[in-house]
Every structure is written in structure tokens, then in C-alpha cells.
C-alpha positions as CSV (number, residue, x, y, z in Angstrom):
1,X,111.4,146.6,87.5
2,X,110.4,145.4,91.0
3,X,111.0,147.1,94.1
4,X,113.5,144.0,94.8
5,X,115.7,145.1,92.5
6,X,118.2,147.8,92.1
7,X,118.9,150.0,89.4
8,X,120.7,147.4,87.4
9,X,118.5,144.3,87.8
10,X,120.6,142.7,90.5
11,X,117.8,141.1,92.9
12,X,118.1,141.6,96.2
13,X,116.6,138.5,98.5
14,X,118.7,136.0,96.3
15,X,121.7,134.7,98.5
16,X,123.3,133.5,95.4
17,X,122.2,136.6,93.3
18,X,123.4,139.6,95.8
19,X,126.4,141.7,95.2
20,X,126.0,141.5,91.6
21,X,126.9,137.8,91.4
22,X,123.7,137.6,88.6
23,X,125.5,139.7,86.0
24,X,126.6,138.6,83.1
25,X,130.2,139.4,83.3
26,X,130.9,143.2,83.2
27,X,126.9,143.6,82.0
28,X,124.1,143.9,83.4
29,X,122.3,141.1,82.1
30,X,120.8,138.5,84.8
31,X,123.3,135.2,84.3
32,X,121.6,131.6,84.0
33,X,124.2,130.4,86.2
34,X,123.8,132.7,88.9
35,X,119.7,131.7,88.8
36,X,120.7,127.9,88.3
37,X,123.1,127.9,91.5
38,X,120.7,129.3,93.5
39,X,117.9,126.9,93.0
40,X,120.8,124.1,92.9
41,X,119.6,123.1,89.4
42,X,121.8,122.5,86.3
43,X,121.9,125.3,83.1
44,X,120.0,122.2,81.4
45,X,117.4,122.2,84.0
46,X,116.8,125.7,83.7
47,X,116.7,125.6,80.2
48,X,113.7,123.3,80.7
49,X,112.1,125.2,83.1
50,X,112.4,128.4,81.1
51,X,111.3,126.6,78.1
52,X,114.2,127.3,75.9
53,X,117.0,124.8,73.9
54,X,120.1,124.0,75.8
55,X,122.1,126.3,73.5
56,X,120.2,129.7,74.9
57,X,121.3,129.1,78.0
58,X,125.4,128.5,76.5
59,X,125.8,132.0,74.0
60,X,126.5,134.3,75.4
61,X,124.9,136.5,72.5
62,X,121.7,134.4,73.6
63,X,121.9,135.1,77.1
64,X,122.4,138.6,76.4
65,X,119.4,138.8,74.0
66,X,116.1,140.4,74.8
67,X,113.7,137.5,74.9
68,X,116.0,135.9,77.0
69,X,116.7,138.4,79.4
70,X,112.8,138.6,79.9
71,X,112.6,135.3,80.9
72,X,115.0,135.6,83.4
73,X,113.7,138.5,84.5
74,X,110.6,137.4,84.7
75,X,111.4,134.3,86.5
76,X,113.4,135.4,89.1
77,X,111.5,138.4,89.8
78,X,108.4,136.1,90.4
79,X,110.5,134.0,92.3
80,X,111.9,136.6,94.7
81,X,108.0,138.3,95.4
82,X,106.9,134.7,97.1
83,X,110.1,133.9,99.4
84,X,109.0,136.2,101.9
85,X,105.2,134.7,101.5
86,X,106.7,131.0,101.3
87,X,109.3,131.1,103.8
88,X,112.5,130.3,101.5
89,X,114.0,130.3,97.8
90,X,113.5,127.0,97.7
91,X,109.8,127.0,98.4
92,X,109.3,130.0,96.2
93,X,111.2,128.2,93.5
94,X,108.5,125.0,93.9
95,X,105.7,127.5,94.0
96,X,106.8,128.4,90.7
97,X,107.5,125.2,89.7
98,X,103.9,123.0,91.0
99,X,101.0,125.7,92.2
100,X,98.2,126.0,89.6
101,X,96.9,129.7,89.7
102,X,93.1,129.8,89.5
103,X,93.2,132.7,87.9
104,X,95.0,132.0,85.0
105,X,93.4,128.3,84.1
106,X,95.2,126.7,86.5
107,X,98.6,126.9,84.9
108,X,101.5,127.9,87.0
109,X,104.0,130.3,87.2
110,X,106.2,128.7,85.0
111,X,103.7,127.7,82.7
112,X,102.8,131.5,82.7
113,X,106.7,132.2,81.9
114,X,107.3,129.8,79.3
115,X,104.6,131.4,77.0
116,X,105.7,134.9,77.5
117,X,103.3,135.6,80.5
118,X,105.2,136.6,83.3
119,X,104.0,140.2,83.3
120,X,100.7,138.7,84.0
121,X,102.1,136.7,87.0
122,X,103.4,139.9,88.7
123,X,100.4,142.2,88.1
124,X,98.3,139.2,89.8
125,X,101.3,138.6,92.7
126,X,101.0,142.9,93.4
127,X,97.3,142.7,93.4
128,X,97.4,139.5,96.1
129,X,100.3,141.7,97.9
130,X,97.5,145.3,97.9
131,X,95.1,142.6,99.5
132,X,93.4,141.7,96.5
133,X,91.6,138.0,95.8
134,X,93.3,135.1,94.1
């Protein structure tokens, strides 16, 4: 869990996501419409960008699942260490979105996310953040 989160997952650094507005309901699983709003995408669009069908992002026994979750996770959690290197959410979500990462073949973020490779992401975003090399 990253230090810009609390105990439950809710992100801090997301206007759209504080308070608990990223919970699923009553739970604490990270909604697709709280992450949609605040990049000012659709669910479809997300779908997309997560690389998952339509229908993931509309079950709720989908949303709530495990490789789902992760995904989220992963993707917002990514998203939240860059705005404070990027300036905004929106810039951090286009980072995501467009920067190859020489490290990793020059496939992005998302790319990174999509095939279950966001872990990988974040241990390369802490190492920048302790001063390490790209």
C-alpha cells in the first residue's frame, strides 16, 4: 500500500477520490467511477485503458474481484506518485497514459498495468523518488 493511502485504500491527493468518495459503496474496494470522474473519462474509457471488457467495469461482483481491484490499485496508485512530480492529475494521468519508460522496453505505465505489471512500475517510481536513475 502506498504512503498515499490510508488504511482502507482511499488515496489521498485525488480531489475526486478523498473522503472515501473511491469506495465501492459501503466497501472498501476503489470504485471505477470515482477513478473515471476524476480523470473526466467515461467507465468505457477506463475499461480501455485498464485493458478489461466493458462488463468489468459494470458488476459489481467484477469490480469487487481481486484482479480487478489490482488494477485499480495499481493504476491509481501510480497515478497519484507522479502529480506531485507532474504538477496535476491530469498530467499524471497523460504520463500514464503516453511516456515510454526506458526501463521497461519503452512501454508505459499503462502498458505496464494492462499486463499485470504495475508492481514493477512502483518499485521503479520509489527507486526514481530515493534518487535512483531511470
Amino acid at each position: 500500500m502506498s504512503e498515499l493511502a490510508d488504511a482502507r485504500g482511499v488515496f489521498r491527493g485525488f480531489p475526486a477520490l478523498n473522503g472515501g468518495a473511491a469506495l465501492y459503496g459501503d466497501t472498501a474496494f476503489l470504485s471505477p467511477d470515482s477513478l473515471s470522474d476524476s480523470f473526466g473519462i467515461t467507465k468505457t474509457e477506463l475499461a480501455q485503458v485498464l485493458g478489461v471488457s466493458r462488463d468489468a467495469m459494470s458488476k459489481r461482483s467484477r469490480i469487487e474481484g481481486p484482479a480487478m481491484q489490482k488494477k485499480l490499485r495499481d493504476m491509481a496508485d501510480i497515478v497519484v506518485r507522479i502529480t506531485g512530480w507532474s504538477g496535476s492529475l491530469l498530467s499524471a494521468y497523460a504520463w500514464y497514459r503516453t511516456q515510454p519508460i526506458p526501463s521497461f522496453g519503452d512501454r508505459t505505465a499503462e502498458a505496464m498495468v494492462k499486463a499485470g505489471e504495475g508492481e514493477a512500475v512502483r518499485a521503479y517510481l520509489d527507486r526514481i523518488a530515493e534518487g535512483g536513475f531511470a
